[in-house]
C-alpha positions as CSV (number, residue, x, y, z in Angstrom):
1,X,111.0,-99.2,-13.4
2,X,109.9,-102.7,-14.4
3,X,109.7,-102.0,-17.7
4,X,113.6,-100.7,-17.8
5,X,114.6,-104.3,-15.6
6,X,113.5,-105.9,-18.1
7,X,115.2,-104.2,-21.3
8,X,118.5,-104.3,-19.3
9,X,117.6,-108.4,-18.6
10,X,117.3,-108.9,-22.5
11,X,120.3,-107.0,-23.4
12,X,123.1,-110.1,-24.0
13,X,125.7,-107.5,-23.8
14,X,125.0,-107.0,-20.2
15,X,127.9,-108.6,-17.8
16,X,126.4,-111.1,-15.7
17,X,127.4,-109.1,-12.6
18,X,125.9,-105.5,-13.7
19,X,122.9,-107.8,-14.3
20,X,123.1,-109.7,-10.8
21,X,123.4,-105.8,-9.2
22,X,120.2,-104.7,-11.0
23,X,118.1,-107.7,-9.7
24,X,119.2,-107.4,-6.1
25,X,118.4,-103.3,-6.5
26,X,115.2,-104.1,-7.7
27,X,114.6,-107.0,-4.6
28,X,115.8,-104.2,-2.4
29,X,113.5,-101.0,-3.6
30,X,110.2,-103.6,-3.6
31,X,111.1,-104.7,-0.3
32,X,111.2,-101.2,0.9
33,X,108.1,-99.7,-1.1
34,X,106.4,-102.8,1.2
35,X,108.0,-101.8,4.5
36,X,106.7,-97.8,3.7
37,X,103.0,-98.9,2.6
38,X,102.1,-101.0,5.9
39,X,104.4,-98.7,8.3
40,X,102.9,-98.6,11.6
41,X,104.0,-96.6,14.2
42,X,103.1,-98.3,16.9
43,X,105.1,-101.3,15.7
44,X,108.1,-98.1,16.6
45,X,107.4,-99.2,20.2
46,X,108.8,-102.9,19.7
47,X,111.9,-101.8,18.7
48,X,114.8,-101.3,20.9
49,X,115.7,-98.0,19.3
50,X,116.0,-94.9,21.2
51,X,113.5,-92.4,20.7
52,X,113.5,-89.3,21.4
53,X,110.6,-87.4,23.2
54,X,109.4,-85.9,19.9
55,X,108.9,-89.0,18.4
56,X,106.6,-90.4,20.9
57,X,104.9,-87.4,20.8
58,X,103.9,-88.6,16.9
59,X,103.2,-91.7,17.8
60,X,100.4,-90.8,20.5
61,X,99.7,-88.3,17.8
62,X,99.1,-90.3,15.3
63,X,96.7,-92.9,16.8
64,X,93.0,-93.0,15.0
65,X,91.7,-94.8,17.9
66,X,91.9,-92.6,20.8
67,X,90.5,-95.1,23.3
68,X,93.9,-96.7,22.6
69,X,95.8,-94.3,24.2
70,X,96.0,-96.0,27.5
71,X,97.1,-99.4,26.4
72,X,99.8,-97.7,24.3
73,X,100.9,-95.7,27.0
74,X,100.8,-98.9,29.3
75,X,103.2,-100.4,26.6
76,X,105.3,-97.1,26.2
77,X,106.2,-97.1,29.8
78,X,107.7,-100.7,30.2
79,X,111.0,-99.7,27.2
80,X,114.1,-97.8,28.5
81,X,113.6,-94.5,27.4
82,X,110.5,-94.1,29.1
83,X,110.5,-90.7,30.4
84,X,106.8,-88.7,29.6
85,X,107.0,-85.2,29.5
86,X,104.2,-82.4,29.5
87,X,103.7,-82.4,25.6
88,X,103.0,-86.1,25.5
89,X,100.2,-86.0,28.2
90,X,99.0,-82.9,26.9
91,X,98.2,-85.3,23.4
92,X,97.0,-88.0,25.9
93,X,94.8,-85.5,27.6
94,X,93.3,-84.3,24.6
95,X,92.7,-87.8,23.1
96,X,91.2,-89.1,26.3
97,X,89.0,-86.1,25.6
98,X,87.9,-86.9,22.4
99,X,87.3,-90.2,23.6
100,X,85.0,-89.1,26.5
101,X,87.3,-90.8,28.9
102,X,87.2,-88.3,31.6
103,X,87.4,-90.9,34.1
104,X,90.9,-92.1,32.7
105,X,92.1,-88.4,32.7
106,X,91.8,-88.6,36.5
107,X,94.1,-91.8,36.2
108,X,96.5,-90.0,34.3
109,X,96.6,-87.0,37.0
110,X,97.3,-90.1,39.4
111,X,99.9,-91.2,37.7
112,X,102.0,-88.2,36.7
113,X,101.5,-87.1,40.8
114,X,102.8,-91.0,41.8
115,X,105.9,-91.2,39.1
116,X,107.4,-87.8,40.1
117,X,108.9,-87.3,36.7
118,X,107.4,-84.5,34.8
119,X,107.4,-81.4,35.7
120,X,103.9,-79.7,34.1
121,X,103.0,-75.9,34.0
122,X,99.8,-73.9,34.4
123,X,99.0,-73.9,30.5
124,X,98.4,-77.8,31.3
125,X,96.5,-77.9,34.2
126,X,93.9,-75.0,32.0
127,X,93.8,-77.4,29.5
128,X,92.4,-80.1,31.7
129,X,90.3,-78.1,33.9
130,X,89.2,-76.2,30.5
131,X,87.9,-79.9,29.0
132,X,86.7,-81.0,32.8
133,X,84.3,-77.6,31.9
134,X,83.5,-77.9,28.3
135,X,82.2,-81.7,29.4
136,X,80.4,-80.5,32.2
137,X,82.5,-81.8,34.8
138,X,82.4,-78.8,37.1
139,X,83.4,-80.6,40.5
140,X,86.3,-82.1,38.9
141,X,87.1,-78.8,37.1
142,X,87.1,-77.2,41.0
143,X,89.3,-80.4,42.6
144,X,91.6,-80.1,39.6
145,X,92.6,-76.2,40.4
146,X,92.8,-77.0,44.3
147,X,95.2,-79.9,43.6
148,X,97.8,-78.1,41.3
149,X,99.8,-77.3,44.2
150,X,100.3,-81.0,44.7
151,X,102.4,-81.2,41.3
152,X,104.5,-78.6,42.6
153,X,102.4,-75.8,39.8
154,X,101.1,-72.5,41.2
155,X,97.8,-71.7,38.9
156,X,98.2,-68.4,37.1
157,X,95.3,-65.8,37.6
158,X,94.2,-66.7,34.2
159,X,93.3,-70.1,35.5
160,X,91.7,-69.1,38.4
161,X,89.2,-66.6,36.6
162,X,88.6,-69.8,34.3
163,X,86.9,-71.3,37.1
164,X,84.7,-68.7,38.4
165,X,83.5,-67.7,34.9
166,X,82.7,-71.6,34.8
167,X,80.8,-71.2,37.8
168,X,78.7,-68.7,36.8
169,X,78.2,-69.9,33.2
170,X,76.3,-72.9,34.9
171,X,74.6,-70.9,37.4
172,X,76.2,-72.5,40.4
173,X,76.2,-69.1,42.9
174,X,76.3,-71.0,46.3
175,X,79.7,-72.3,45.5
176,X,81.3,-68.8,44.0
177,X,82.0,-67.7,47.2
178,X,84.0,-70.4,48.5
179,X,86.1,-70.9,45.4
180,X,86.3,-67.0,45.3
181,X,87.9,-67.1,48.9
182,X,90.5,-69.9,47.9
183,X,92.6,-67.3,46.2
184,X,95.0,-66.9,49.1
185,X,95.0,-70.7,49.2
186,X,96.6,-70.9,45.8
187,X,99.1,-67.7,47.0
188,X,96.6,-65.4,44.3
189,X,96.2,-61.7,44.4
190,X,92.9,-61.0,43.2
191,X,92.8,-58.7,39.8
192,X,89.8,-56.8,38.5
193,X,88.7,-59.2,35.7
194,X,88.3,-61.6,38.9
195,X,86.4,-59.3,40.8
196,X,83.8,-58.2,37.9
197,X,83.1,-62.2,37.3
198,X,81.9,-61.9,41.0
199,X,79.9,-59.0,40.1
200,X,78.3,-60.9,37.3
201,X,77.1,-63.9,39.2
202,X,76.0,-61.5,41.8
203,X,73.8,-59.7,38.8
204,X,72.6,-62.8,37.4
205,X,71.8,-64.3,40.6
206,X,69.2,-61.0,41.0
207,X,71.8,-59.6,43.9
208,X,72.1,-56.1,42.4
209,X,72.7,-54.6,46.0
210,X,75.4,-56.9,46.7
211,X,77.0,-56.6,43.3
212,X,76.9,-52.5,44.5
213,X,78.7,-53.3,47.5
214,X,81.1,-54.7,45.6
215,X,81.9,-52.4,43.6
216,X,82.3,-50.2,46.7
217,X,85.2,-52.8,47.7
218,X,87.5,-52.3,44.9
219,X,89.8,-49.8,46.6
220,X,90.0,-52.1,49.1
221,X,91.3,-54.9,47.1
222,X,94.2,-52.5,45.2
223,X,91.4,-52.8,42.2
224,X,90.3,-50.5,39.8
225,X,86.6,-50.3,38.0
226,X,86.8,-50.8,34.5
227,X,84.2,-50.3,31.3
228,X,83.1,-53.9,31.9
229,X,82.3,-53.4,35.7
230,X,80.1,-51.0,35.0
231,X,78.4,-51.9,31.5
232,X,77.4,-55.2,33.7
233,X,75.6,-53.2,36.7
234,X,74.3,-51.0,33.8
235,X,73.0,-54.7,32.0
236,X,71.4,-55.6,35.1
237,X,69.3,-52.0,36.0
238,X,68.6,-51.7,32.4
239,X,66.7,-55.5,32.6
240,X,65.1,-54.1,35.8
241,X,63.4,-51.0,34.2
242,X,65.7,-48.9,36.0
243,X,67.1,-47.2,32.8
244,X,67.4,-43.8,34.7
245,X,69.4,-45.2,37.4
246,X,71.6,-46.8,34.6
247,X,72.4,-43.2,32.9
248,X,73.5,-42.1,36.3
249,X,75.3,-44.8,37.0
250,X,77.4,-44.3,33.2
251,X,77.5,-40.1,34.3
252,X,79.7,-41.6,37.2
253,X,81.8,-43.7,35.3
254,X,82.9,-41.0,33.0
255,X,83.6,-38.9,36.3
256,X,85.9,-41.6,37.0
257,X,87.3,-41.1,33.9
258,X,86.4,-44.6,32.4
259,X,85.0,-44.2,29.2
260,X,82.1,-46.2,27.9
261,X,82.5,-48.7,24.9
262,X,80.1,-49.7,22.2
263,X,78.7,-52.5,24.8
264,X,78.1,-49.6,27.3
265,X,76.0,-47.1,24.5
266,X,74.2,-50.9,23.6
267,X,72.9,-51.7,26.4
268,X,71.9,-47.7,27.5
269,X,69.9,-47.5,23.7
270,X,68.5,-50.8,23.8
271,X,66.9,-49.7,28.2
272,X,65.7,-46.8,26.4
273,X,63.6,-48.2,23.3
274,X,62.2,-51.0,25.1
275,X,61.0,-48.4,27.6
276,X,59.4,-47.0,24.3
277,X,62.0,-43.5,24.8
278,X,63.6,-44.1,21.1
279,X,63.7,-40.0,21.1
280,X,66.3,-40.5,23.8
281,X,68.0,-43.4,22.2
282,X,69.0,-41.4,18.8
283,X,70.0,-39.1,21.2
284,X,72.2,-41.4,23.1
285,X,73.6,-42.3,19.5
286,X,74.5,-38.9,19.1
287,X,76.4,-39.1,21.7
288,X,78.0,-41.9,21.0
289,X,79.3,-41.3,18.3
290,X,80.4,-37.9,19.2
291,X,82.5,-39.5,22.3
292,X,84.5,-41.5,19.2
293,X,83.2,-44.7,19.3
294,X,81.5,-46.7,16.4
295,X,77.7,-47.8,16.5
296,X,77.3,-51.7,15.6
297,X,74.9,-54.0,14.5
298,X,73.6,-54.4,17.5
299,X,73.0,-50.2,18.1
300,X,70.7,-50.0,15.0
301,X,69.1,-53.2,15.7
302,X,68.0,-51.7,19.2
303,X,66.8,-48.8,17.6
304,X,65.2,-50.2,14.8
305,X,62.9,-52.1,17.5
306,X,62.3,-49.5,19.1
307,X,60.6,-47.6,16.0
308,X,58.9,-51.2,15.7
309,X,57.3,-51.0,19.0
310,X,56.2,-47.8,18.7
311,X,54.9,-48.3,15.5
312,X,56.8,-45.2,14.1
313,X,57.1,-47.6,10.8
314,X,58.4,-44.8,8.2
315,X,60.5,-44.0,10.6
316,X,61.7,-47.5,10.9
317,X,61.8,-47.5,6.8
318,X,64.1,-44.6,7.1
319,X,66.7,-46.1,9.8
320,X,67.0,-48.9,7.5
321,X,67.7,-46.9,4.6
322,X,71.0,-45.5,6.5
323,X,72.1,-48.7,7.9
324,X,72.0,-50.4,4.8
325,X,74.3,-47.4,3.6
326,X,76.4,-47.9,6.4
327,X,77.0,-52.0,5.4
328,X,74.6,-52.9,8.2
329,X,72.0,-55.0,7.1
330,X,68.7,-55.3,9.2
331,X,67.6,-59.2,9.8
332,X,64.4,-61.0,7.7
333,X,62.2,-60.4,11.2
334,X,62.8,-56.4,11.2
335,X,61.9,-56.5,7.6
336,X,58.4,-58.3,8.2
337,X,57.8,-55.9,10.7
338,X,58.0,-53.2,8.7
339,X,56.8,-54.5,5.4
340,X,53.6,-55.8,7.8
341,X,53.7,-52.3,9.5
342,X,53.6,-50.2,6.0
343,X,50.8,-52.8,4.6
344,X,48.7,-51.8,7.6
345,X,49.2,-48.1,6.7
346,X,48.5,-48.7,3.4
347,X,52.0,-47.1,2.1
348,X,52.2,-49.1,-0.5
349,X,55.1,-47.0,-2.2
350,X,57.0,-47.8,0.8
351,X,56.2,-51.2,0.6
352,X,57.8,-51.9,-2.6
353,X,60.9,-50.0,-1.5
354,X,61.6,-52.3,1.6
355,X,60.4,-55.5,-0.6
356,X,62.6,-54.7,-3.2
357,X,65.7,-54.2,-0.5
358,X,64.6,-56.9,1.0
359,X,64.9,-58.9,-1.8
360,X,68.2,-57.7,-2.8
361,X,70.2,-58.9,0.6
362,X,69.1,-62.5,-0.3
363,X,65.5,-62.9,1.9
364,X,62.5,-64.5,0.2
365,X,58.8,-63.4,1.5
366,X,56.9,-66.1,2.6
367,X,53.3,-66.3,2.6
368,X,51.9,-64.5,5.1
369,X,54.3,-61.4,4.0
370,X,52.6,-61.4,0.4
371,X,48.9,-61.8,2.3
372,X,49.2,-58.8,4.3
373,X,50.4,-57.1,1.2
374,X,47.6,-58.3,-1.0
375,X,45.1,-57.3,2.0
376,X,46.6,-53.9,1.6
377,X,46.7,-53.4,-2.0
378,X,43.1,-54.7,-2.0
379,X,42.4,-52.7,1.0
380,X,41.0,-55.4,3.2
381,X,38.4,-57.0,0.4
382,X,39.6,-60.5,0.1
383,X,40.1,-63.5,1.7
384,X,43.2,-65.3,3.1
385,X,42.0,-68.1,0.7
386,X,41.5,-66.0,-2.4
387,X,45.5,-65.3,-2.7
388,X,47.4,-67.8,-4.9
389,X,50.2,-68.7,-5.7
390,X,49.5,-67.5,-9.3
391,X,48.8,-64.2,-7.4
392,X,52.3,-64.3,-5.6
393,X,54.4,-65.1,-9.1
394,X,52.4,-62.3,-10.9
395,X,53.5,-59.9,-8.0
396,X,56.7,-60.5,-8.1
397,X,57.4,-60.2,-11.6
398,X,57.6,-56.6,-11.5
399,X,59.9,-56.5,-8.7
């Protein structure tokens, strides 16, 4: 652009006032590439121009210090068009938030419950109780829902269920109860995800009987049972030892024509093999996948340390073998075992089978791995100090 002002300011066949227009152009577009480069939108707020709601949105949005936010709001609120609506405190929230300002998020609540302006919904106040949670601010989380009614908002059921899963994610059981019987308070009808949060806190809190009773209350409350009512009573009897009582208990759910899931069948093979029954596990798989539903991860990795435990290690070689075939890959610890298991055996063939897997899906044997291996191929004859590293390269060359 310079470079073609200054051609046309050499040309002496130029009229004086195409000349004159060019300079003034060129004063104009500098002036403005200035104005663009230092914009700042907060500078927006000392105009007198109207804006509209969306634009005040950016501007909250766009500032990089979020402890800023309630100055600029502060300044916001004394032009004309002051008028905040739900989006723009949800961007303050959120801001505050990332500032750790929690106490300032309370001011905020204050404020939008003193101006009388903005009407917010229940996807609001879940976003604030959700950050009260994530921060740790349980109490406030609690106050928060209680208060909603105050700002003319109903919480949904969603909102409510927030709460109690909050409560029993921090292990705070005495005061489950009391939020549980606010429901009618907030004009809720309880649902069935509600009452199996209840029925996990009772589980977790070690009050399987009352978790039972429960259960026994569902017609009561217009609520139906589902999978995940049951798979958590089944959780808790199968952590008790009371895997037998946990088979009954899934016979009766399928009598009430609720089928189990792949968390149900998880949770029923992993009772079993840590009881040491992995005969009735495979079984149980059988079943499983008979019934339609798809064994994960997690099923093979149950069964796997099973065969572990019981030191059934060919077995355990064998298991792998299919879920490797099946795109499920055992972890580095269910390989030591049975590398370790094998070495002990002295199945050395089987050994380098696993080791070779192993080293396939990306794990590297560390040194007490190639000791126990050395131990084996030497059958027990040398020393934990006689096994270098020379011995360890030369090993793996072959593999």
């Amino acid at each position: 652009m310079k470079k073609m002002i200054s051609l046309v300011a050499h040309d002496k066949r130029m009229p004086r006032a195409v000349l004159h227009s060019v300079w003034v152009d060129r004063e104009i577009i500098t002036r403005s590439n200035c104005t663009v480069s230092h914009f700042d939108p907060l500078e927006r707020l000392d105009h007198q121009d109207w804006l509209s709601p969306n634009e005040v949105v950016e501007i909250f949005e766009r500032l990089r210090n979020p402890e800023s936010v309630m100055n600029v709001l502060e300044k916001f609120s004394r032009r004309k068009d002051y008028k905040p609506n739900e989006a723009l405190y949800s961007v303050i929230i959120r801001k505050l938030s990332q500032a750790k300002k929690f106490n300032a998020i309370q001011d905020i609540l204050k404020r939008v419950k003193a101006e009388k302006t903005c009407r917010l919904s229940d996807d609001f106040f879940y976003g604030v109780i959700k950050t009260y949670g994530n921060a740790g601010y349980i109490d406030r989380a609690i106050e928060t829902l209680f208060s909603m009614p105050e700002y003319n908002c109903w919480p949904a059921i969603k909102t409510f269920n927030y709460v109690l899963n909050l409560l029993v994610s921090s292990k705070q059981f005495d005061i489950l109860p009391e939020v549980y019987l606010g429901a009618s308070r907030l004009g809720l009808e309880i649902d069935t995800c509600c009452l199996n949060i209840l029925i996990k806190g009772l589980c977790k809190s070690g009050k399987l009987d009352a978790a039972f009773a429960l259960l026994d209350e569902f017609p009561k409350l217009h609520c139906e049972p589902n999978v995940q009512t049951y798979s958590t009573l089944m959780n808790c009897l199968c952590k008790g030892g009371r895997v037998d009582e946990a088979l009954k208990l899934c016979e009766s759910m399928e009598q009430a024509g609720v089928d189990p899931d792949t968390i149900t069948f998880n949770t029923l093979i992993s009772g079993l093999c840590k009881q040491g029954r992995v005969a009735d596990g495979m079984e149980l798989l059988e079943k499983m996948r008979f019934k339609g539903c798809n064994p994960d991860a997690g099923t093979y990795q149950a069964l796997l340390y099973g065969l572990l435990d019981s030191k059934k290690f060919v077995e355990a070689k064998c298991l792998m073998d299919k879920m490797i075939s099946l795109g499920v890959f055992p972890s580095y610890v269910s390989y030591k075992l049975v590398i370790h298991g094998l070495s002990e055996e002295h199945l050395l063939e089987d050994v380098d089978l696993v080791l070779k897997k192993m080293l396939r899906q990306g794990f590297v044997p560390r040194m007490g791995m190639w000791k126990t291996i050395l131990k084996s191929i030497f059958s027990g004859k040398i020393n934990d100090d006689d096994v270098s590293q020379f011995q360890f390269s030369e090993l793996t060359k072959n593999l």
